[in-house]
C-alpha positions, 0 to 999 in steps of 0.5 A: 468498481475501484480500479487500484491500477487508476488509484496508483496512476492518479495518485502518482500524478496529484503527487507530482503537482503537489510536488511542484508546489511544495518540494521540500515537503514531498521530498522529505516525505520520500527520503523518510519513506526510502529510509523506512522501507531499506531492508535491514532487520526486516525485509522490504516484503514484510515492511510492504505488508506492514505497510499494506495492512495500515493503509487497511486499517486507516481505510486508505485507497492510495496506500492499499493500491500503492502497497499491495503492488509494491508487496507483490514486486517484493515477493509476496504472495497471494496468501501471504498477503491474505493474512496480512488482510487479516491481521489488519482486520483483526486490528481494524475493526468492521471498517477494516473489513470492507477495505481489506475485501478491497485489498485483496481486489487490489492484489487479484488486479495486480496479479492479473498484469 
């Protein structure tokens, strides 16, 4: 079984060695990221599950992981997040199903911490 507290800890640590090998790139990327997620018209809680629900639909473990804590530190709830699952089921097809069944384990692992 997938462990998204591992998948946050490697993730981080591959992002750290690319980051020595090409900085203005990873730097950029996280600029652009800090810009994209500041509250404004939208909150950090709804852009956390925007962002949740395409790493669903892109069928991407590192954002799933990533952006299922980073909702629930923004004050999502479980049933919140739910429906963002659905949603992105709903955008992503059968795909979608199986890495929003893994969404959900992300959320249930990082609410048991």
């Amino acid at each position: 079984m997938k462990s998204y507290k591992d998948i946050n800890k490697e993730q981080n640590a591959f992002a750290r060695e690319y980051r020595k090998a090409s900085p203005g790139i990873l730097d950029g990327f996280m600029a652009m990221h800090k810009a994209a997620m500041e509250e404004g018209a939208l909150t950090l809680k709804v852009k956390e599950m925007m962002a949740l629900s395409i790493g669903i639909a892109a069928r991407c473990d590192g954002c799933i992981a990533s952006h299922a804590k980073a909702a629930l530190r923004a004050g999502a709830t479980r049933e919140e997040l739910i429906e963002t699952i659905n949603v992105a089921l709903m955008m992503g097809g059968g795909p979608a199903v199986i890495y929003g069944t893994q969404a959900l384990a992300a959320v249930d692992e990082f609410l048991a911490e």
